[in-house]
Backbone of each chain as ProteinMPNN parsed JSONL, in Angstrom:
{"seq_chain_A": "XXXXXXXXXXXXXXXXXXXXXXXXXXXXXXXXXXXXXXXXXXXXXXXXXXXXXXXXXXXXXXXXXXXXXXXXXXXXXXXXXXXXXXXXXXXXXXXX", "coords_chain_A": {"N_chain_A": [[0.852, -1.199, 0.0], [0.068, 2.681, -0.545], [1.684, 4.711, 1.72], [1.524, 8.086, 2.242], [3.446, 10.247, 4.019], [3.994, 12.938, 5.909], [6.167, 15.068, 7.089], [6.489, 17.585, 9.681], [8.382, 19.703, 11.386], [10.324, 21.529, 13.263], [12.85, 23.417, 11.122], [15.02, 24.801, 11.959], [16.627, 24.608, 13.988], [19.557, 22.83, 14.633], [18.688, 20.458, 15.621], [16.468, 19.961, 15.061], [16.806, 19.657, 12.22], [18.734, 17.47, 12.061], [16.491, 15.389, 13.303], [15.207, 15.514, 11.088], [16.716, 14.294, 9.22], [17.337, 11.682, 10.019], [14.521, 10.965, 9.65], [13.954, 10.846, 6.918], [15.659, 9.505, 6.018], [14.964, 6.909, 7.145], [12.432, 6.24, 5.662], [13.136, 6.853, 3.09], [13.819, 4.178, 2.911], [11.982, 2.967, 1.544], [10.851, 4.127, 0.057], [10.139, 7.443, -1.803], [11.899, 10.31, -1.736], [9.798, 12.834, -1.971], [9.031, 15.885, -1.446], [10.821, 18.2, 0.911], [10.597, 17.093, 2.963], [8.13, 15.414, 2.957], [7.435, 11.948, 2.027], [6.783, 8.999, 0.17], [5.509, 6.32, 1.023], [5.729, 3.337, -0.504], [4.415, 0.288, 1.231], [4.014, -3.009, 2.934], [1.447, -3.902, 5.585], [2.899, -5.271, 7.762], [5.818, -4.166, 6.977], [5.085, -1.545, 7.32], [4.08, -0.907, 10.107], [6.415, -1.173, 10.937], [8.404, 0.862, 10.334], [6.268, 3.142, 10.895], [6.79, 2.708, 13.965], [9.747, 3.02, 14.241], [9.835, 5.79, 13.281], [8.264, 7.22, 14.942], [9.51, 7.172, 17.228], [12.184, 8.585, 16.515], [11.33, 11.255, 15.905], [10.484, 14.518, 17.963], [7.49, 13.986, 19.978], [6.029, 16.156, 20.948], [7.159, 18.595, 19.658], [7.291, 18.18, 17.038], [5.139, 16.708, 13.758], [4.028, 14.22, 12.336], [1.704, 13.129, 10.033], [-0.236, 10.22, 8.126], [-0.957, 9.278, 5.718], [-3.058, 7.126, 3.767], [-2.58, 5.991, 1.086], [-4.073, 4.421, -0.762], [-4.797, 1.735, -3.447], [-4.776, 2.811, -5.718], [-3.292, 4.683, -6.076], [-1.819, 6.256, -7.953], [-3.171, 7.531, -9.789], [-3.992, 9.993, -8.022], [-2.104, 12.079, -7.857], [-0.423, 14.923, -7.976], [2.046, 16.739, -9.433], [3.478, 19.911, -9.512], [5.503, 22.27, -10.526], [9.415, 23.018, -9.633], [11.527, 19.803, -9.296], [12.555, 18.243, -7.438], [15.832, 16.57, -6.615], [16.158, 14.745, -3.782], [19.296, 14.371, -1.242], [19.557, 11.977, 0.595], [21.249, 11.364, 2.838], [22.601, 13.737, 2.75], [23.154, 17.457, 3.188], [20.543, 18.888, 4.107], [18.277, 20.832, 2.327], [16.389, 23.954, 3.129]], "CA_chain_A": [[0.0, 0.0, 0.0], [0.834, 3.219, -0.523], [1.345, 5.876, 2.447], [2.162, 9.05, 2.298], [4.176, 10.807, 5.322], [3.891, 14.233, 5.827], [6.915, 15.348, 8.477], [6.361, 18.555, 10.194], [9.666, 19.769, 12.353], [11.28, 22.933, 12.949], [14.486, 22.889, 10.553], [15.664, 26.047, 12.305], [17.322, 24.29, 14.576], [20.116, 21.671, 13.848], [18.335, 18.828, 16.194], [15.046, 19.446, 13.955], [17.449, 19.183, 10.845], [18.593, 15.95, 12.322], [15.321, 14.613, 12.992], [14.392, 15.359, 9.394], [17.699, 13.202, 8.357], [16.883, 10.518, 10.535], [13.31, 10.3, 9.367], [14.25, 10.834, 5.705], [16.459, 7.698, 6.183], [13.879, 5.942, 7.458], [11.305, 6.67, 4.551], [13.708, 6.308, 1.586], [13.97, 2.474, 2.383], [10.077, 2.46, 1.041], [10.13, 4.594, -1.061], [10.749, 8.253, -2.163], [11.408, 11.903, -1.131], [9.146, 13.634, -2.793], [9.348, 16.923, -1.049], [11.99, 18.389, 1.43], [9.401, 16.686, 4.549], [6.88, 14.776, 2.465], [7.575, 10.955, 1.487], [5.734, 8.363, -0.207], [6.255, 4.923, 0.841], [5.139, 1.793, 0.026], [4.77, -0.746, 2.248], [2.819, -4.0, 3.529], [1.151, -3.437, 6.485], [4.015, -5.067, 8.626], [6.609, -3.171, 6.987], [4.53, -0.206, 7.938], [4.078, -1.028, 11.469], [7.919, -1.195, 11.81], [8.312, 2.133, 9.763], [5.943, 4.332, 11.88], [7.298, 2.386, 15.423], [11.11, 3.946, 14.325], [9.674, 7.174, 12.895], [7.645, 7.759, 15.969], [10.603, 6.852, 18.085], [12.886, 9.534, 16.1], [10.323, 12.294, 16.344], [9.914, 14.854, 19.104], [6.51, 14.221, 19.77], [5.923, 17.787, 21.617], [7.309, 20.004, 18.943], [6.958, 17.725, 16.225], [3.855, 16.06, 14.102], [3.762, 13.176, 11.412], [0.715, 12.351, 9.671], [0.296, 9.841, 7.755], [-2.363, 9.893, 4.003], [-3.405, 5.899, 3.231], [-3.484, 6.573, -0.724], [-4.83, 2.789, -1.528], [-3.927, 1.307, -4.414], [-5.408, 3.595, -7.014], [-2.478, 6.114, -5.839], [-0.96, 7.024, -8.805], [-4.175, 8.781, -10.219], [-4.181, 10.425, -6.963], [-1.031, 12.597, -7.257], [-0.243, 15.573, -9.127], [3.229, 17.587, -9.299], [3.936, 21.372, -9.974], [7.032, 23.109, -10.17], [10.838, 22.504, -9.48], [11.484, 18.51, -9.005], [13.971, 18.386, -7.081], [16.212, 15.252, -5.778], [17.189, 14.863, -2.646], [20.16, 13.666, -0.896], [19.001, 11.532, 2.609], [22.579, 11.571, 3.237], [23.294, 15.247, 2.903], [22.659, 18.672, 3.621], [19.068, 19.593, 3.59], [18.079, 22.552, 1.818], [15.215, 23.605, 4.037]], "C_chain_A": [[0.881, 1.239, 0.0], [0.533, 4.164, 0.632], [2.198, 7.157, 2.327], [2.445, 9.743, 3.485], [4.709, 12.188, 4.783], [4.75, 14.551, 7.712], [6.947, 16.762, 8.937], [7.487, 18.772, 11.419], [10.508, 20.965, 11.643], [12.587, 22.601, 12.308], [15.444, 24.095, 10.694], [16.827, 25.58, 13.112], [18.143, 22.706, 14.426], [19.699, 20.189, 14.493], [16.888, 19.007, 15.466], [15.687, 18.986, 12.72], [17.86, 17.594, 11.072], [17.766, 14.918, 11.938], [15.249, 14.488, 11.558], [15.136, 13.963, 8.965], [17.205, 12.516, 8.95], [15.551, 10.202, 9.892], [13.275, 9.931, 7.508], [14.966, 9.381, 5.637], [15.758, 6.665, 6.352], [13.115, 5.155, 5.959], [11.703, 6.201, 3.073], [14.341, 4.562, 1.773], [13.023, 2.297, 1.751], [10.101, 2.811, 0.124], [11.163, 6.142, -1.792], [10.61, 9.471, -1.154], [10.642, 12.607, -1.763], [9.001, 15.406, -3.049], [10.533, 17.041, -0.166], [10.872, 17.121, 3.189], [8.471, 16.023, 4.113], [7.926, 13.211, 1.587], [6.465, 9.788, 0.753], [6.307, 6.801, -0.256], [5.364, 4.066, 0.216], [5.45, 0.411, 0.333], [3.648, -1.779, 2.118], [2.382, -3.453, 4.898], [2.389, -4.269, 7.76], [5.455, -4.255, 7.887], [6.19, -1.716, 7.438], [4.555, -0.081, 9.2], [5.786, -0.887, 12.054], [8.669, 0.343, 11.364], [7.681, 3.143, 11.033], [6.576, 4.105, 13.318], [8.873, 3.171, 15.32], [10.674, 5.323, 14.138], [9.068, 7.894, 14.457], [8.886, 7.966, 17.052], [11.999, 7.936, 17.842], [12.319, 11.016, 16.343], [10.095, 12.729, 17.726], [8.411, 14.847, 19.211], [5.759, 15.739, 20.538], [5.953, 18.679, 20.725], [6.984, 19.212, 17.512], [5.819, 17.063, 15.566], [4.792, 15.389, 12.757], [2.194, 13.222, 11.365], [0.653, 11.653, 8.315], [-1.346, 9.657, 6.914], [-2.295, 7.929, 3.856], [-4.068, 6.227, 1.938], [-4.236, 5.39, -1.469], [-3.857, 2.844, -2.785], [-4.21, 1.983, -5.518], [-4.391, 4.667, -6.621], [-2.107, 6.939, -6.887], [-1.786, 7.803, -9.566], [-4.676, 9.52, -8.978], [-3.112, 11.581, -6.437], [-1.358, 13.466, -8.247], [0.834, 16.766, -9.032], [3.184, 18.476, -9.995], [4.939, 21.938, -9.537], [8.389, 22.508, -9.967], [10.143, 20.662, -8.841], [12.974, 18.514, -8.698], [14.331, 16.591, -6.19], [16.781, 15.335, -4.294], [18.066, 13.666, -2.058], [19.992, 12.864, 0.51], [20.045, 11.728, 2.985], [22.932, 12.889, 3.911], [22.996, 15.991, 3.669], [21.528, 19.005, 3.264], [18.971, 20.845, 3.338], [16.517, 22.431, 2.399], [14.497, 25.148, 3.408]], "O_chain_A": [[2.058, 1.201, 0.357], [-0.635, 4.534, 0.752], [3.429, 7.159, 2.325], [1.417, 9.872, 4.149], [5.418, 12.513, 3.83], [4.324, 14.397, 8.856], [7.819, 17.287, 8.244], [7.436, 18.0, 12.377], [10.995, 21.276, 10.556], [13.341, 21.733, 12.747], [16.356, 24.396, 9.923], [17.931, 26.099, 12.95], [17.548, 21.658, 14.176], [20.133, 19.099, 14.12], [16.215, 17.981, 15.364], [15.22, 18.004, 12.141], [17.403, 16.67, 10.399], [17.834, 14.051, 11.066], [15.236, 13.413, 10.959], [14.61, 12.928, 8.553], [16.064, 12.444, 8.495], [15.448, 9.024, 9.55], [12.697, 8.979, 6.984], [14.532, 8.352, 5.12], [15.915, 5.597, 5.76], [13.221, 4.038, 5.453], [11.084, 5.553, 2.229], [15.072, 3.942, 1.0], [13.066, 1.215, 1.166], [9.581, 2.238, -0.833], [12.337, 6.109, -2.158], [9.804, 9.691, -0.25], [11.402, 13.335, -2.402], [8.909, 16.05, -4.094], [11.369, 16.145, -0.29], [11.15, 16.756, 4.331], [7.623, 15.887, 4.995], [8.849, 13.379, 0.791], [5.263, 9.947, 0.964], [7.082, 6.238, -1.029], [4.167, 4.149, 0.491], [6.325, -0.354, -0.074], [2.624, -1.618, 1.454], [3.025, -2.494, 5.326], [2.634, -3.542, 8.723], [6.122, -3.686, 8.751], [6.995, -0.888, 7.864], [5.098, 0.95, 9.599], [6.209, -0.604, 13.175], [9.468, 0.856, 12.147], [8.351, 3.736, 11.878], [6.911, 5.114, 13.938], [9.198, 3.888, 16.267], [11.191, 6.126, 14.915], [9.478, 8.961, 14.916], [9.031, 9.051, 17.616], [12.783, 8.128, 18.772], [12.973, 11.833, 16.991], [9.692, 11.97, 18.608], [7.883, 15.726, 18.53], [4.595, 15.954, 20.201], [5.093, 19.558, 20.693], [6.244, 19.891, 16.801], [5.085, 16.599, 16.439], [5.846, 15.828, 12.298], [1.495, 13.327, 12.373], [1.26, 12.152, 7.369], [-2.474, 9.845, 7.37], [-1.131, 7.527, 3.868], [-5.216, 6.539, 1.623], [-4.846, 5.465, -2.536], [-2.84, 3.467, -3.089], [-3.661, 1.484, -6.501], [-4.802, 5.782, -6.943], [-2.062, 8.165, -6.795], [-1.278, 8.799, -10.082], [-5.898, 9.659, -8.926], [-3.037, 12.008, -5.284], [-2.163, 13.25, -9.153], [0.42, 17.803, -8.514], [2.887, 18.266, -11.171], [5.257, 22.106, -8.36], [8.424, 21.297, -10.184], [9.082, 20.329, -8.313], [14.029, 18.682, -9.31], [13.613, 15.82, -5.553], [17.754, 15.976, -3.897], [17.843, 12.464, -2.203], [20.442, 13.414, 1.515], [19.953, 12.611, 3.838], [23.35, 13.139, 5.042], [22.584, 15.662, 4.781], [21.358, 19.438, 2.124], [19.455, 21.791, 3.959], [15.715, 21.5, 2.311], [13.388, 25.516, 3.795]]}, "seq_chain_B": "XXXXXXXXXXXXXXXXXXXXXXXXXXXXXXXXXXXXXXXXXXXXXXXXXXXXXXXXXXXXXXXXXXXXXXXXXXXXXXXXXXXXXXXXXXXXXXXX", "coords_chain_B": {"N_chain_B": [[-14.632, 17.406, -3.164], [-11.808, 16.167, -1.103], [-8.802, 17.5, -0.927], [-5.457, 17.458, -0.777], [-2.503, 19.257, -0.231], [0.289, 19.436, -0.609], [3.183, 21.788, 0.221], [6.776, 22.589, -0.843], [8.947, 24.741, 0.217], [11.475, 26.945, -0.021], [11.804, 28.286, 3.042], [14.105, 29.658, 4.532], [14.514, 31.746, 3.347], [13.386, 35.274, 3.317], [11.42, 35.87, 1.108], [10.459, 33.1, 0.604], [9.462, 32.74, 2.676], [7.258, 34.295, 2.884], [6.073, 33.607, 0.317], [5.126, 31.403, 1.166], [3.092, 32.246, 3.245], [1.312, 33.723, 1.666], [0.248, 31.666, 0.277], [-0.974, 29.963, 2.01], [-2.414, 31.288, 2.747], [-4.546, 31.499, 0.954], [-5.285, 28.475, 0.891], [-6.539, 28.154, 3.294], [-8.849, 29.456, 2.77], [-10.571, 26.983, 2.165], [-10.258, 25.326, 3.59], [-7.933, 23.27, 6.016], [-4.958, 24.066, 7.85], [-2.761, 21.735, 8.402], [-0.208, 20.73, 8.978], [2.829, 23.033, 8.877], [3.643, 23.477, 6.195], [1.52, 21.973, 4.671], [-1.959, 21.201, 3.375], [-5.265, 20.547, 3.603], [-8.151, 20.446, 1.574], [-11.408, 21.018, 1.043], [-12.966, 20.971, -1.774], [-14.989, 21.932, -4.516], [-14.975, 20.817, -8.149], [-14.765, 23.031, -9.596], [-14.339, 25.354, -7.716], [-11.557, 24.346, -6.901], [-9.727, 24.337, -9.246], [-10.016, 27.253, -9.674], [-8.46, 27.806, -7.235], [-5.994, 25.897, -7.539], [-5.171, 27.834, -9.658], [-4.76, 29.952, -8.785], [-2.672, 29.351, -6.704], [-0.271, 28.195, -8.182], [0.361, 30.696, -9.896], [0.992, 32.136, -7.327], [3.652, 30.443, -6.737], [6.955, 29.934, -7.069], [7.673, 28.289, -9.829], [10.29, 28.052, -10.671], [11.814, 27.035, -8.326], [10.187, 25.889, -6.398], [7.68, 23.589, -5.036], [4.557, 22.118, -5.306], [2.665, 19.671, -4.518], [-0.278, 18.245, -4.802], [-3.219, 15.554, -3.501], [-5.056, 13.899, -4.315], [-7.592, 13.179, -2.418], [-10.108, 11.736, -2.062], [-13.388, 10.776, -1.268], [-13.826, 9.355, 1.271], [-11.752, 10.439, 2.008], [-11.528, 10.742, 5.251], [-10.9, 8.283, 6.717], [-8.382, 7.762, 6.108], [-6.938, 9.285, 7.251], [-3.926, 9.849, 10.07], [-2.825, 11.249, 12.04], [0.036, 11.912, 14.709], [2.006, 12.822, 17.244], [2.813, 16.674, 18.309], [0.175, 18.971, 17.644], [-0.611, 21.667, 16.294], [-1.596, 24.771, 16.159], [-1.877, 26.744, 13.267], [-1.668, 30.719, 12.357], [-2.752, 32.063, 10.111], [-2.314, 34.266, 9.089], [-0.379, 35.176, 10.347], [3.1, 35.131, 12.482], [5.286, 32.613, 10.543], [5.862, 29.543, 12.278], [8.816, 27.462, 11.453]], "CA_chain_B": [[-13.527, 16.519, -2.281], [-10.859, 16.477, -0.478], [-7.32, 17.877, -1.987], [-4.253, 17.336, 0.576], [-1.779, 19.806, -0.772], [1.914, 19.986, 0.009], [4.378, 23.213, -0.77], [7.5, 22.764, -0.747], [9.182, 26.327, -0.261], [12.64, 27.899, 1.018], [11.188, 28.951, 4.467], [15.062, 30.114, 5.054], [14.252, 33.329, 2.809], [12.123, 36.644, 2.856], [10.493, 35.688, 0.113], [9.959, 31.631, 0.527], [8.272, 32.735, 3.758], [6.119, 35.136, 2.027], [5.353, 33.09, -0.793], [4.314, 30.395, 2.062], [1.667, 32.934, 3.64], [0.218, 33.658, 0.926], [-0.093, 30.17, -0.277], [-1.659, 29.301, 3.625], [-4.021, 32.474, 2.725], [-5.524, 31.309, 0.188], [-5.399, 27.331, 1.089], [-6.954, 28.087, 4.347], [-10.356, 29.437, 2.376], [-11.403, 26.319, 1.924], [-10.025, 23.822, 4.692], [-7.309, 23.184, 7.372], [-3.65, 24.01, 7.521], [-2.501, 20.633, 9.012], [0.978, 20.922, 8.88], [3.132, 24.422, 8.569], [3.314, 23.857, 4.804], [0.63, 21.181, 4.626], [-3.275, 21.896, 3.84], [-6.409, 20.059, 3.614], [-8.807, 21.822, 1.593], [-12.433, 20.864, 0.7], [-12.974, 21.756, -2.715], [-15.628, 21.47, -5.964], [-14.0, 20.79, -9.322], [-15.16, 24.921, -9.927], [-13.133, 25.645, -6.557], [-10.238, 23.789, -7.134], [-9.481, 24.977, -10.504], [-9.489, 28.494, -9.009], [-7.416, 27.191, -6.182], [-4.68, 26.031, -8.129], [-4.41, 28.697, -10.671], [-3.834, 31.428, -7.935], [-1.483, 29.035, -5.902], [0.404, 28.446, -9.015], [0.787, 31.797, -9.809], [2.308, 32.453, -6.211], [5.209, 30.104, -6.378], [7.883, 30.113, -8.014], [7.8, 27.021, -10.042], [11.861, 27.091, -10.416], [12.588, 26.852, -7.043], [9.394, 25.463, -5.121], [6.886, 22.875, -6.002], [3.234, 22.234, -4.919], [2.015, 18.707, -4.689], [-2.001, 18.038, -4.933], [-3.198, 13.833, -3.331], [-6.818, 13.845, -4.573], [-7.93, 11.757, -1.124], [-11.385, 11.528, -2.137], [-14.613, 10.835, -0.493], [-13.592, 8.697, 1.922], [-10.535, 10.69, 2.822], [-11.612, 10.758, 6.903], [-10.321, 7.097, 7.458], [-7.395, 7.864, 4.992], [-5.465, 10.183, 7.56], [-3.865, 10.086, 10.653], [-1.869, 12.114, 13.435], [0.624, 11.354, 15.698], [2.547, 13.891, 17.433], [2.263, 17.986, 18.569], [-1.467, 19.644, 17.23], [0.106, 22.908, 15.888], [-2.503, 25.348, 15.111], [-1.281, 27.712, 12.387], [-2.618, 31.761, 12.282], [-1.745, 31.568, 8.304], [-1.263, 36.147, 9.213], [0.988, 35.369, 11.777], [5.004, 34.985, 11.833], [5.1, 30.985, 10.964], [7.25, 28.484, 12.805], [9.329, 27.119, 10.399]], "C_chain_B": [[-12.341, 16.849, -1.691], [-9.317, 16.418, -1.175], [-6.367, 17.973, -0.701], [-3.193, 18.22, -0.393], [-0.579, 20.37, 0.011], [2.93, 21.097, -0.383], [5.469, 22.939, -0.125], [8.568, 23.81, -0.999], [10.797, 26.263, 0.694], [12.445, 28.687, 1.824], [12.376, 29.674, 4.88], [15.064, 31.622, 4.22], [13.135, 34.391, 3.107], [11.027, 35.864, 2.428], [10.169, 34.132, -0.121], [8.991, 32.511, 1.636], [7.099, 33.072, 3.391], [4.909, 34.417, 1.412], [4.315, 31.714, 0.349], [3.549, 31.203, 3.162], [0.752, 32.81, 2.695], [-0.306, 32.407, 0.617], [-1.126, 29.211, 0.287], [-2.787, 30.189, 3.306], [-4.662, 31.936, 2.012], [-5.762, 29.877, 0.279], [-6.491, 27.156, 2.196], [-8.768, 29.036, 4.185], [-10.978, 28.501, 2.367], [-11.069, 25.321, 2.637], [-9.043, 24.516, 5.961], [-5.896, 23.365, 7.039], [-3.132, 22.99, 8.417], [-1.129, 20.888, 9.709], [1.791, 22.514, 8.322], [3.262, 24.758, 7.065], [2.172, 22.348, 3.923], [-0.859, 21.51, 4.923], [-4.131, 20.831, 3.362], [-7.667, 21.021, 3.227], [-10.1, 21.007, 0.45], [-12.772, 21.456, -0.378], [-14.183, 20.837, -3.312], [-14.651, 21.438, -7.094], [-13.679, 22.61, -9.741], [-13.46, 25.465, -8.511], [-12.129, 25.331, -6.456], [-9.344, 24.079, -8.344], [-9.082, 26.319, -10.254], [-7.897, 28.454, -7.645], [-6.092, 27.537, -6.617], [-4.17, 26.86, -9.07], [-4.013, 29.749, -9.955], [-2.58, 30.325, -7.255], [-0.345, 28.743, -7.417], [0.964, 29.566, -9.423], [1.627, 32.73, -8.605], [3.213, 32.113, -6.183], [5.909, 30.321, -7.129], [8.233, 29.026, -8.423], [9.544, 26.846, -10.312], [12.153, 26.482, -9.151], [11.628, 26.293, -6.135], [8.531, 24.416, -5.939], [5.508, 22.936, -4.613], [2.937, 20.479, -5.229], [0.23, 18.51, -4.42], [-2.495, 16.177, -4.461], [-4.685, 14.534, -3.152], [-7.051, 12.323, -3.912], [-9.692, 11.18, -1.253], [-12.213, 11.175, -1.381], [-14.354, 10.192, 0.838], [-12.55, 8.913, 2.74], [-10.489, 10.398, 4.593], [-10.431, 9.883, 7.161], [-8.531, 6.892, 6.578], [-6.071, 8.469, 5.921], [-4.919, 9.64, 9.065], [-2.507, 10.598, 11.378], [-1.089, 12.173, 14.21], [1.963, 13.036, 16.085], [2.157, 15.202, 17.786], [1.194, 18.338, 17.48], [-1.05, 20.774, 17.407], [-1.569, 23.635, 15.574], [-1.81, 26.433, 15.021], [-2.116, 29.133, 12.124], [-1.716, 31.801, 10.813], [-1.469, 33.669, 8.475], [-0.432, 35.864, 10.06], [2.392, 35.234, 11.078], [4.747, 33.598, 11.967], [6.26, 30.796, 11.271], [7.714, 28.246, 11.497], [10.066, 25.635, 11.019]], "O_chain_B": [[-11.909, 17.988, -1.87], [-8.836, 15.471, -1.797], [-6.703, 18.613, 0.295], [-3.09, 17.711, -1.509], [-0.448, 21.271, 0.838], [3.407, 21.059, -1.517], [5.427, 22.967, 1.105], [9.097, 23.908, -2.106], [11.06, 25.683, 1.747], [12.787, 29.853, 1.624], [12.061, 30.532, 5.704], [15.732, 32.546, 4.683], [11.954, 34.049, 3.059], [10.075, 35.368, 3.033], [9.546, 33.915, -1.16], [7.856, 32.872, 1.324], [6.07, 32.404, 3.491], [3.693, 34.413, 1.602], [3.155, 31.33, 0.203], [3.421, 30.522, 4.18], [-0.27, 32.124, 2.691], [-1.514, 32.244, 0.785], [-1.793, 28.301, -0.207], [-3.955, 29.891, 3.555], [-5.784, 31.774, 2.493], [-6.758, 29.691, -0.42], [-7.277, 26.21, 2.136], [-9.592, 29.207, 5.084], [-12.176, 28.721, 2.547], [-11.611, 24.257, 2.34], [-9.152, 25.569, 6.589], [-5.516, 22.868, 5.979], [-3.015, 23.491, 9.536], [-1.037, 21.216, 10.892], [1.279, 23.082, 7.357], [3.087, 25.891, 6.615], [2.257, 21.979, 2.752], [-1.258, 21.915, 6.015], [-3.558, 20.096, 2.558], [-8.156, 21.92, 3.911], [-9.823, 20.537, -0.653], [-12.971, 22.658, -0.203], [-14.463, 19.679, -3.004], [-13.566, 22.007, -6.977], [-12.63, 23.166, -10.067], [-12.26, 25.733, -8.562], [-11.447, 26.098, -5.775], [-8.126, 23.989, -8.189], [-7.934, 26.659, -10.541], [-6.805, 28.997, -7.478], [-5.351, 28.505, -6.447], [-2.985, 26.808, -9.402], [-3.073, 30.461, -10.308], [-1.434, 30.736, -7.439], [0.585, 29.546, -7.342], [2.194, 29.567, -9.361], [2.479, 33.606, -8.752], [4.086, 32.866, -5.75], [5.548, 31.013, -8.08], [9.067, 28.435, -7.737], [10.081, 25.744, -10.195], [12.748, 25.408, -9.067], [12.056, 26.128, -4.993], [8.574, 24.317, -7.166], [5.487, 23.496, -3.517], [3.062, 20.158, -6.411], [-0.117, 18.946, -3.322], [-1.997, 15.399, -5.275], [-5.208, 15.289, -2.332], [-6.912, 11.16, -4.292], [-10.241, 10.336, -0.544], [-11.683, 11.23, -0.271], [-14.944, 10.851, 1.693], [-12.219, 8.254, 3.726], [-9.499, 9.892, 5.12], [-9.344, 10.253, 7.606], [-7.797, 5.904, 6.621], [-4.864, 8.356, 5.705], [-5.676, 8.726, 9.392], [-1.355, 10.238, 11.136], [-1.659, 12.903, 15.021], [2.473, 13.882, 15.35], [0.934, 15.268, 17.666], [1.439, 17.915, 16.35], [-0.998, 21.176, 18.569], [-2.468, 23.105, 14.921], [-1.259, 27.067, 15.921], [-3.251, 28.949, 11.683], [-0.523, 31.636, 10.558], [-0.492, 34.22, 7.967], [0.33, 36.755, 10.435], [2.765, 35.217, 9.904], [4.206, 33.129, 12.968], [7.315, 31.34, 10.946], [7.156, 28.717, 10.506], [10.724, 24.913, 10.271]]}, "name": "protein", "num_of_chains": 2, "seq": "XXXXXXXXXXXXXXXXXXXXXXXXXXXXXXXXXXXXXXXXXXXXXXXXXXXXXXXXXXXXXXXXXXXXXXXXXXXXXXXXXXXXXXXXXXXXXXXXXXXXXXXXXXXXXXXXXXXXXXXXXXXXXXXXXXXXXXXXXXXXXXXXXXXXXXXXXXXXXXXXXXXXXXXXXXXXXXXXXXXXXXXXXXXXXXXX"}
């Protein structure tokens, strides 16, 4: 299935930039980056369960949110991109 | 239906910030700002059409993009939450 993860986290500060990497790391085993904070995995439902249990576990939950879009399987008529396409590096330096 | 729409902007500039007010101004006519550049926005085909031709016209398609996940009717059971419940004043100074 496909889910989409929507990461919300201050990237003002270099332990929100962190987080991001850490969760970005996470995310691009599934799937893709799509945005600088927006991924699109897909998973089975136990790869998912082990996905959100680290993501949650990386995440301040106080200052931070995740939510997470169940696009079914009809996803791909369900998307629609405008503007720069940009790649990103999970590795790197986030451009925030 | 329901349109989940992501912007991906350079919040580290003037003018990303900017462009991500306005973007919240006019997203936040017709739904919820979920996430600081994440909206939820109840639209007709008529309303959505308008939608995206002003938010298009705000960004700057070199440098930012706009994603659209047409969640359709059923979106409710489609989403969920985990983490801080931010609410966003889309005039205010945003977190970033």
């Amino acid at each position: 299935m496909m889910v989409l993860i929507t990461y919300d986290v201050n990237t003002t500060t270099e332990a929100g930039r962190k987080r991001l990497r850490l969760v970005a790391k996470q995310c691009v085993n599934y799937g893709q980056r799509v945005q600088n904070s927006v991924f699109e995995c897909l998973v089975d439902p136990a790869q998912f369960a082990q996905l959100r249990h680290r993501l949650e576990e990386i995440i301040d939950q106080e200052k931070d949110s995740l939510r997470y879009y169940y696009l079914g399987s009809n996803w791909k008529n369900r998307v629609e991109h405008v503007g720069a396409k940009s790649t990103f590096d999970p590795e790197g330096t986030l451009i925030v």
